[in-house]
Backbone bond lengths (Angstrom), bond angles and torsions (degrees), N, CA, C in turn:
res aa  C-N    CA-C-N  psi(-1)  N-CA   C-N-CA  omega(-1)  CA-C   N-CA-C  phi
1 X - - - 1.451 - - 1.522 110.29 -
2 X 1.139 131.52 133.12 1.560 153.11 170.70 1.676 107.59 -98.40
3 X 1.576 110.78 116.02 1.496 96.26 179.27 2.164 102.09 -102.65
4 X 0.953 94.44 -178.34 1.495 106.32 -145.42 1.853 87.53 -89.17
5 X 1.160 123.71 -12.21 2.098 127.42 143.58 1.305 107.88 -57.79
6 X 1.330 118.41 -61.76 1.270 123.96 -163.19 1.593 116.04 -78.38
7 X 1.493 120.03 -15.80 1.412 147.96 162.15 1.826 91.50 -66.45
8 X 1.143 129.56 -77.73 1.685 138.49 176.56 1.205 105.31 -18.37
9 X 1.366 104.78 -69.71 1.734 139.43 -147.45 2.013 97.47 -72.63
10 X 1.086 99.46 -49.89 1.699 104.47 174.00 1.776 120.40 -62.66
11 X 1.666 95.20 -41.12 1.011 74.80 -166.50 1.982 106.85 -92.66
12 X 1.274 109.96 6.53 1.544 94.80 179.02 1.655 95.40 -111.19
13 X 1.411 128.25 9.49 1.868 126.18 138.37 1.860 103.96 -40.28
14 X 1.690 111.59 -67.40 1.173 126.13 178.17 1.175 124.67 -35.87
15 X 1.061 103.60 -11.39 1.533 107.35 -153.41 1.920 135.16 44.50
16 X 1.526 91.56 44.82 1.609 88.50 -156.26 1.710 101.44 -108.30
17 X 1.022 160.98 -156.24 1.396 165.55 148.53 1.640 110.05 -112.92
18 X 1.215 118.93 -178.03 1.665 108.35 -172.20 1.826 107.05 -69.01
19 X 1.635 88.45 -46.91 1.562 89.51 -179.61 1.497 147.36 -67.70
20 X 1.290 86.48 -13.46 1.814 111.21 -176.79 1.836 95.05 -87.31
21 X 1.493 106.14 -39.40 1.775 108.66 154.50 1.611 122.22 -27.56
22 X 1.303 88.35 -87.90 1.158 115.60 -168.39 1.932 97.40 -57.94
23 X 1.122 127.93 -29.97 1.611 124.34 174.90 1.638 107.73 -62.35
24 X 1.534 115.71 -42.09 0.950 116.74 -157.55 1.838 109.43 -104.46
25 X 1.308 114.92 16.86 1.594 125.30 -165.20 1.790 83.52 -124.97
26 X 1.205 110.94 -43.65 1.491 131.01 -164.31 1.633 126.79 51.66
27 X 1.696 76.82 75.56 1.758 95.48 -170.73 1.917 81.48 -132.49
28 X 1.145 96.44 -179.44 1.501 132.05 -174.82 1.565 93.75 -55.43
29 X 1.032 121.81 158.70 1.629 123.30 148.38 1.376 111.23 -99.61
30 X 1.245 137.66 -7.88 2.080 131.57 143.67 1.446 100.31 -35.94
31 X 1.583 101.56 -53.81 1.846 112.72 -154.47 1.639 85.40 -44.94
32 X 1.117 97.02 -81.14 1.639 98.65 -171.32 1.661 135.34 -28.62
33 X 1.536 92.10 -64.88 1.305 90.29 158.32 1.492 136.61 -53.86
34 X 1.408 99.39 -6.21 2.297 91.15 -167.40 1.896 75.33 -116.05
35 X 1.277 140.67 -16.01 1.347 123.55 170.89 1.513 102.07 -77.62
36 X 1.467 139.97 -47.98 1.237 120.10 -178.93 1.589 121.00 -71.78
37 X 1.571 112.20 -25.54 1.734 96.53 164.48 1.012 118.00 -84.05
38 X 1.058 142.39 -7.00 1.618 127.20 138.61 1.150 119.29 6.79
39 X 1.587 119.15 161.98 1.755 123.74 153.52 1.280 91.60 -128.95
40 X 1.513 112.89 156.70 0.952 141.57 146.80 1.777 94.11 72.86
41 X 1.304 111.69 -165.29 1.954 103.69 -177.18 1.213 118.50 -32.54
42 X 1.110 129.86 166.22 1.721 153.19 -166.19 1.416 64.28 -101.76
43 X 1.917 105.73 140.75 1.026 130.73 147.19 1.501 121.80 -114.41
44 X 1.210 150.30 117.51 1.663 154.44 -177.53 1.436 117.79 -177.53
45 X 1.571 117.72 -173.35 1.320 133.85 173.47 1.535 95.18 -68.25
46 X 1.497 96.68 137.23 1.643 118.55 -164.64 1.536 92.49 -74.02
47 X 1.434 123.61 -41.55 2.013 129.19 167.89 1.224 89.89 -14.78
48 X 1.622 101.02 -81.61 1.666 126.38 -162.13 0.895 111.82 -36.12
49 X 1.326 137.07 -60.45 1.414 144.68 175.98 1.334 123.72 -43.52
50 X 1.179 93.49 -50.21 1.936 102.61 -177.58 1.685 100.14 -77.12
51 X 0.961 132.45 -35.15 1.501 140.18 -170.27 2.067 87.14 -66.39
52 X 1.470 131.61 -51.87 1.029 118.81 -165.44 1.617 119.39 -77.15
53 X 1.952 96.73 -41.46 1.123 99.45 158.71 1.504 148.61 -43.96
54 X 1.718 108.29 -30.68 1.076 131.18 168.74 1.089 118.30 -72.26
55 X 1.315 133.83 -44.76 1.468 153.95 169.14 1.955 104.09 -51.38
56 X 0.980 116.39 -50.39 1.433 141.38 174.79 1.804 98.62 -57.31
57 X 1.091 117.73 -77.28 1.582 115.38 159.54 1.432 125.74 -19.67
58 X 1.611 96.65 -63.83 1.574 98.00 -164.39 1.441 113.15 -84.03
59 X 2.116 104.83 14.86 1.860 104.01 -178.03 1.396 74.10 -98.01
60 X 1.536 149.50 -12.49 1.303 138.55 -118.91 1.364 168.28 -51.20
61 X 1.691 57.36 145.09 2.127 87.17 -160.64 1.530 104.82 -101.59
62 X 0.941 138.12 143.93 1.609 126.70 164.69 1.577 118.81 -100.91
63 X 0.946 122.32 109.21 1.461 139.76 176.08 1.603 113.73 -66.33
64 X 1.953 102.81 98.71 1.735 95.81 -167.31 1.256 103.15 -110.92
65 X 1.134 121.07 123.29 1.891 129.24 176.43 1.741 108.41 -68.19
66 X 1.442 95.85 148.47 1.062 87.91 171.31 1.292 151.80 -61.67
67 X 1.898 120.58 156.44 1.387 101.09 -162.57 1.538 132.16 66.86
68 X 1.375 114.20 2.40 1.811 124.66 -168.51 1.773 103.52 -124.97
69 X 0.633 89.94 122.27 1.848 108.41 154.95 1.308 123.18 -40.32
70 X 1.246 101.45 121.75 1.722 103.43 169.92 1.206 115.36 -86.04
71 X 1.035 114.27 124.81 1.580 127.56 135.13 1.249 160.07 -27.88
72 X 1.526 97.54 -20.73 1.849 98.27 -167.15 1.539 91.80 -109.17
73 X 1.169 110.24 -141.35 1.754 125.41 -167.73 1.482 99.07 -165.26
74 X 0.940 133.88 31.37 1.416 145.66 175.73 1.480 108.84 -100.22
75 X 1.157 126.26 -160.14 1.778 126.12 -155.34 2.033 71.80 -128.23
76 X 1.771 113.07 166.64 0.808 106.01 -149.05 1.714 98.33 -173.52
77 X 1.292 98.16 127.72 1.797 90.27 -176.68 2.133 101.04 -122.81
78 X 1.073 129.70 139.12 1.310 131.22 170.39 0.923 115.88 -151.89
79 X 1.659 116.87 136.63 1.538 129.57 -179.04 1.603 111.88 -59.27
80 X 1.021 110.86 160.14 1.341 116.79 176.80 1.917 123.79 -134.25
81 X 1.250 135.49 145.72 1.801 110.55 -160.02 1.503 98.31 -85.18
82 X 1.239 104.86 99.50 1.600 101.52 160.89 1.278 130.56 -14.62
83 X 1.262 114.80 120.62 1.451 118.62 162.00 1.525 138.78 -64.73
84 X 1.391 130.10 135.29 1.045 143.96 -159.66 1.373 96.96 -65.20
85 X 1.633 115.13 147.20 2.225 110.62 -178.45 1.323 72.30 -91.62
């Protein structure tokens, strides 16, 4: 699952805008836009997903789920669960 921060957060790592996204995933530019205002997980056709995700890769970014290990050797930003005051 990809949430619709981490959808944001990837794609301006990329340096890409929604539409240059959406050119290069080759989905709609709505798609994009109604997956990043979202809350919480990206909701859509699982295609869609992998088509952006992939697109997201090949600007690359690595997409790390939670609780999982990265992989790459690249520089690298990830949320973390806030701590209680």
């Amino acid at each position: 699952m990809i949430t619709a921060a981490q959808l944001r957060a990837a794609r301006a790592l990329a340096g890409l805008d929604q539409k240059s996204l959406a050119q290069k995933a080759g989905v709609s530019l709505p798609t994009i836009q109604r997956m990043e205002a979202s809350t919480g997980n990206v909701r859509g056709v699982v295609e869609t997903l992998t088509k952006i995700i992939a697109a997201l890769d090949l600007a690359g970014v690595e997409l790390i789920g939670e609780n999982m290990p990265s992989h790459g050797t690249g520089r690298g930003v990830r949320l973390k669960t806030p701590k209680p005051p």
